[in-house]
N, C-alpha and C positions, 0 to 999 in steps of 0.2 A: 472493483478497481481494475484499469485496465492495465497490461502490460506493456514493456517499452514502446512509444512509441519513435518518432525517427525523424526523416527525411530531411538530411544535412541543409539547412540553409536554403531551402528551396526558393523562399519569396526574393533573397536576393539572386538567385540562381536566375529567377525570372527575368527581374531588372537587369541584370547583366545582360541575358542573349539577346532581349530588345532592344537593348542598347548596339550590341554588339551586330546585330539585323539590321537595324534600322536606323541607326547615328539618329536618333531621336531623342530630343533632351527636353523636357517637361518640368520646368518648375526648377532649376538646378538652383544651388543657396539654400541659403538657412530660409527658414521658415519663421513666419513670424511668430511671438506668442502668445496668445488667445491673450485677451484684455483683462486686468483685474477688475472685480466686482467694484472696488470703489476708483477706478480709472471712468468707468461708464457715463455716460452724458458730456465727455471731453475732446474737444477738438480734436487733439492731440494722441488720443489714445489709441494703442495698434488694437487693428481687427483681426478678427479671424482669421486663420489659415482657410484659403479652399481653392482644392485642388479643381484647377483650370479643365472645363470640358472637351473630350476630344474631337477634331474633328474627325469628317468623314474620309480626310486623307491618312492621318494619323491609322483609324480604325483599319479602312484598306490595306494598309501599308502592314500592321500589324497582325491581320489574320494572311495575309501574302507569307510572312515573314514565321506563321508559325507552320502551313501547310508545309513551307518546304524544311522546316526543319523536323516536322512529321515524317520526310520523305524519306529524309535521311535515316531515322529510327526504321522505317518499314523497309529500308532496304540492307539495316541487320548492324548500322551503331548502336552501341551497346551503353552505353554513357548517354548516349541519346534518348533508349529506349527507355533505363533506369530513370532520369528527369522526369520523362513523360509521366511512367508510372506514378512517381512522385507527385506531380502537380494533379494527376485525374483523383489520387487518394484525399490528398487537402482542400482540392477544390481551387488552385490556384490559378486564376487565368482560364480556367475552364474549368463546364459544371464538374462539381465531383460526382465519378462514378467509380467506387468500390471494383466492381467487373472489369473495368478499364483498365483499373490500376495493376490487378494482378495480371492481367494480359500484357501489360509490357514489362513487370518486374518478370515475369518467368520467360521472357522473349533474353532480357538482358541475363539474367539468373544462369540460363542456359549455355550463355554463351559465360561464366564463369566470373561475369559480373560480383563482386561480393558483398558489398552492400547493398543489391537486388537479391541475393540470396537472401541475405538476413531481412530483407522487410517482405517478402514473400514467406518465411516462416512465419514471421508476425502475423502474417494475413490468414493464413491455415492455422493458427493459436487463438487467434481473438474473431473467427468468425467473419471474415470481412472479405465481402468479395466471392467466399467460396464456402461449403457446409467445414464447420470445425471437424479437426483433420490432425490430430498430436502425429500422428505419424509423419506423417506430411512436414508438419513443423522441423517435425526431431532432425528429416534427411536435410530442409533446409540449412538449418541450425547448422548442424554439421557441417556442410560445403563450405559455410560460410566461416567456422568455428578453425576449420584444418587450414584455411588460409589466415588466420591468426585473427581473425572479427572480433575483437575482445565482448562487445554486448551478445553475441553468439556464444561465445563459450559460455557466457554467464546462465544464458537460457538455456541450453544444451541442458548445463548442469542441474538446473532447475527442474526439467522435465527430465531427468534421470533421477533426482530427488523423490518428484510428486511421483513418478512411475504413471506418463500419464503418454500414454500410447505404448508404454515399453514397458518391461518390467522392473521393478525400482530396483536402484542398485545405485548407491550410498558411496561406495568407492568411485562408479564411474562418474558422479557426479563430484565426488571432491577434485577426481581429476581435472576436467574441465574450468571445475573453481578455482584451483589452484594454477593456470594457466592464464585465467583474467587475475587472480589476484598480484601475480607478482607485475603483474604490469598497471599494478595502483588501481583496481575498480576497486571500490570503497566496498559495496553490496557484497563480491565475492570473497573481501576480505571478513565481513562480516558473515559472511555463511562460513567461512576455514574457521571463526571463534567459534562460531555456536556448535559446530557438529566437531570439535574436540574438546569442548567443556562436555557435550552428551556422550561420544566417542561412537559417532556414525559415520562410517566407512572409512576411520583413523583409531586408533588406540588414545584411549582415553587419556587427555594431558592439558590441567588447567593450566599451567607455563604458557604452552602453543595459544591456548583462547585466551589468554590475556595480550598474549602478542598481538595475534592478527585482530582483536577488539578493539585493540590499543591503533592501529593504525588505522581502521574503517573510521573511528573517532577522531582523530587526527583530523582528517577529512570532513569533520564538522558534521556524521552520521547521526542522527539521533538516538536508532535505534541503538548502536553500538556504544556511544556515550552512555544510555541508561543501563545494557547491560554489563557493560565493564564498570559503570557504580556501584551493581549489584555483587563484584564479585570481590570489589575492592572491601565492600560492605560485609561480607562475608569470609574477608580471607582467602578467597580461593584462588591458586594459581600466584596471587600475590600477598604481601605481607599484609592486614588488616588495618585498616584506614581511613579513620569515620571520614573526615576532612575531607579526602578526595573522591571519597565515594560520593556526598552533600554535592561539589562541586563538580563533579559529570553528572549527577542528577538535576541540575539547575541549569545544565549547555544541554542537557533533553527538554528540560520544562521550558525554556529558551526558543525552542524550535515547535512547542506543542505538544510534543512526546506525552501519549495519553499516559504509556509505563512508568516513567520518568517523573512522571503528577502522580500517580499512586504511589510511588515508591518514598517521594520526599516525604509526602502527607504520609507514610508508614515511622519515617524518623521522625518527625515529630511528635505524634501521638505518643512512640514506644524512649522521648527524651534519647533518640539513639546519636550523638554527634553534636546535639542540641538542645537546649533547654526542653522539656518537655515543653507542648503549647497546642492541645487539642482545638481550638481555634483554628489556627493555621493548619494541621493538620487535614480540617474538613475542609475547608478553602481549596485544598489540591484533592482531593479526595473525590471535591463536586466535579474542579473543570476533567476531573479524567471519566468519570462517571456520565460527564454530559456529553462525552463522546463515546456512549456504550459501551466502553471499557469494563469488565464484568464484576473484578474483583473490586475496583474502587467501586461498584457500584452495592457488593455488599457489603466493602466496608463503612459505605455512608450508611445503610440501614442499621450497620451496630450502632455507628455514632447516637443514633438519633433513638436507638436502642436504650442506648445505656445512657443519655444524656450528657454525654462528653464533647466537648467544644460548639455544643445544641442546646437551644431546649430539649429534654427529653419529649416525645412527639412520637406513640406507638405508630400511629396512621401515615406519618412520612417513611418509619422504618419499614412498614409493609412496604410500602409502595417500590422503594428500592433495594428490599429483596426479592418483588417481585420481578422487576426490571429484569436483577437477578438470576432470579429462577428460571424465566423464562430462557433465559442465553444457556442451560444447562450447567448452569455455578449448582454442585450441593451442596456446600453450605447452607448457600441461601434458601434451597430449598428445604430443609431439614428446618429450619429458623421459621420458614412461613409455615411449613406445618405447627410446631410448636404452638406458633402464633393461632392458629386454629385452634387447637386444643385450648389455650388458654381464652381464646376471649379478647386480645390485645389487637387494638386496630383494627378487629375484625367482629364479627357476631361469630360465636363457637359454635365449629359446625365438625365432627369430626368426621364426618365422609372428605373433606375436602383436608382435612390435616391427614389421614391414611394417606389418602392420594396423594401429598406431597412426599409423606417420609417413604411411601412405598417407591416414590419414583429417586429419590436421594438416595434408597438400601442398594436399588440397582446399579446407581453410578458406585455404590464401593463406599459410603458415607455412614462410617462404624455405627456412631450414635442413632440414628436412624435404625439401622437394624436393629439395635438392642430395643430401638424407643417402640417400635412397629407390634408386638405384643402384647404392652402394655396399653395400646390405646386399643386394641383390638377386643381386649377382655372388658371394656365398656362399648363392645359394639355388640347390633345383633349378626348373623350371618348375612340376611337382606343389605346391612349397610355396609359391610366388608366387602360385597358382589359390586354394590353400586360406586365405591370407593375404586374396585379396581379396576373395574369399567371406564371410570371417570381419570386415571392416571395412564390407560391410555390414551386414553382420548390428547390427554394435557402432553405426553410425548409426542403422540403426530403434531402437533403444533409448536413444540418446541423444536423438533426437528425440521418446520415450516424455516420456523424461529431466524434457526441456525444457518440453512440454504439460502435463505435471501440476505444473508449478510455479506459483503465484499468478501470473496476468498482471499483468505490470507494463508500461507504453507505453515507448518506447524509452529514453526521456530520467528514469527513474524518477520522473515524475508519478503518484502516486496519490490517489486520492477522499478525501477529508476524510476522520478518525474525528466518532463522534459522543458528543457530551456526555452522560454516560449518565444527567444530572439535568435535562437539557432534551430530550430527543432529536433536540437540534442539532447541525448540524455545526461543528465547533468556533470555523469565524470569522462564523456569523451572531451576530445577534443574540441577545443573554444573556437580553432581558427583552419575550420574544414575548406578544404581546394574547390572553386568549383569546378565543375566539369561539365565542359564546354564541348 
């Protein structure tokens, strides 16, 4: 997944200066609307919109019109140069080239430009344009962070988080979050909940993460709605409250929230707030699973395990613990071993149930330790060597597994989406200036 992306309103940034170049008006009014299927074969019926081709005065007119506002930028406007960058990155109006783009965000950056700072840290974060660069990002971030950039501070504090050019430090990144958050960023107010329910780089205080969860939520946050269900759901920070907990669980499952799907499908299975109703249970259990969501994914193999709101089905249960397993859930893998031993969904093989529970002992997964013993004293030593052979093997590939999964920060914090009509991120400002 990639991080913020940006570039305030550029396509009408464009329409404007051509406008404003060229007094050149192409198509002005409404637009007509494409014809209904059953309008078709009628006299009467509107056609299609299509936009009118240029001519070759138009085209002149318009590359005249962009050289010299090129000229302008190379001779050291700054809002100029930040544009250009803009348009070479998206490809508006001219090819995109990455190279291009960071050549005039760091022209304008330089000159103390601040949203050319913050899309030139972007650029040194996500690889684009230049070799990835956290340090790089972090000084951007910064420049851009001390003149109050609120998606700066938010990233600032992120890579003081991850400790990912710098060394991690959990205060300085609260700082920063706490700088975007009192100015309403949903993200930062949901990173102040999570790291004082945990108590990283704050003193531990469920109160404070109900607050700031309570307001990332507010804001129609998914992530922050399913986790403030969870604490509702648990008592924590607030008084306990199946009700409300169901009902922030259902404004995440709302939005897709794969935790949000696990978590309802958790009350229902456990009748917690609700009638008991394993049906429904696996129903959310699936849609979070089929977004490789881990735990729902081995809580569908219990279902399907024990036969509850399933047919019972050994061979589905493998299958999604193995899912599972592979994402480094032990559970699941301590369960597929079993599953080996026993014979269920699988032909009994115990080189490959060692090799499970041996790689489950390691994550720290009790039963497994205790279980690893007793399947050992019906092995020979040749199958124990091949077994542990074979469990590393199964971690480099889980650890495969894991890398090619979208990075996510530990606490599921991820970077804004962006407004695909602004090319904002979705809690700045809706009605950015252009600049002209």
């Amino acid at each position: 997944m990639k991080t913020l992306k940006k570039i305030a309103a550029m396509r009408y940034a464009v329409c404007a200066l051509l406008a404003v170049c060229l007094c050149v008006l192409v198509g002005c009014g409404e637009k007509p609307t494409e014809e209904s299927v059953f309008d078709q074969g009628r006299p009467d019926a509107t056609k299609p919109y299509k936009t009118p081709a240029k001519t070759e005065a138009q085209i002149e007119a318009e590359t005249k019109a962009f050289a010299e506002y090129k000229a302008k930028a190379e001779a050291g406007d700054a809002k100029r140069q930040y544009n250009l960058g803009g348009w070479y990155e998206i490809g508006d109006g001219v090819p995109q080239d990455h190279n291009e783009a960071v050549k005039w965000y760091r022209k304008a950056a330089e000159q103390g430009h601040v949203s050319a700072q913050y899309n030139l840290g972007l650029m040194y974060a996500n690889s684009e344009g230049v070799l990835q660069d956290y340090q790089e990002a972090r000084k951007w971030y910064r420049k851009a962070a001390e003149q109050g950039h609120i998606s700066a501070q938010y990233n600032l504090g992120m890579i003081y988080h991850k400790g990912e050019g710098v060394e991690k430090d959990s205060k300085e990144a609260v700082k920063w979050w706490q700088k975007a958050a009192d100015q309403g960023v949903a993200y930062a107010q949901y990173a102040l909940g999570v790291v004082y329910h945990k108590g990283e780089g704050v003193e531990k205080d469920s109160k404070k993460a109900v607050k700031w969860l309570q307001k990332a939520a507010d804001q129609r946050l998914a992530y922050a709605q399913s986790d403030l269900g969870f604490l509702y759901q648990n008592g924590e920070g607030v008084a306990q409250d199946f009700k409300e907990a169901l009902r922030l669980y259902r404004l995440g499952v709302n939005q897709g929230d794969a935790s949000a799907q696990n978590n309802l499908g958790l009350m229902y299975a456990n009748g917690t707030g609700v009638l008991q109703d394993h049906k429904e249970a696996v129903k959310w259990y699936r849609k979070a699973a089929e977004q490789e969501y881990v735990n729902a994914q081995h809580n569908l193999g219990v279902s399907y395990e024990r036969g509850q709101g399933v047919e019972q089905d050994f061979r589905k249960a493998v299958k999604w613990y193995r899912k599972a397993a592979q994402q480094g859930y032990p559970g699941a893998q301590h369960n597929l071993g079993v599953f080996y031993v026993l014979g269920r969904g699988v032909l009994e093989d115990y080189v490959t149930a060692y090799a499970w529970l041996n790689i489950a002992a390691a994550n720290g997964y009790e039963a497994s330790m205790k279980g690893k013993p007793d399947i050992a004293q019906k092995m020979t030593l040749e199958q124990i060597a091949k077994a542990q052979e074979l469990s590393r093997e199964m971690l480099k590939q889980i650890e495969a597994n894991i890398a090619g999964k979208p990075k996510e920060p530990d606490f599921r914090l991820i970077a804004p989406r962006i407004d695909p009509k602004t090319g904002l991120p979705i809690w700045e400002t809706k009605n950015p200036k252009l600049l002209k």
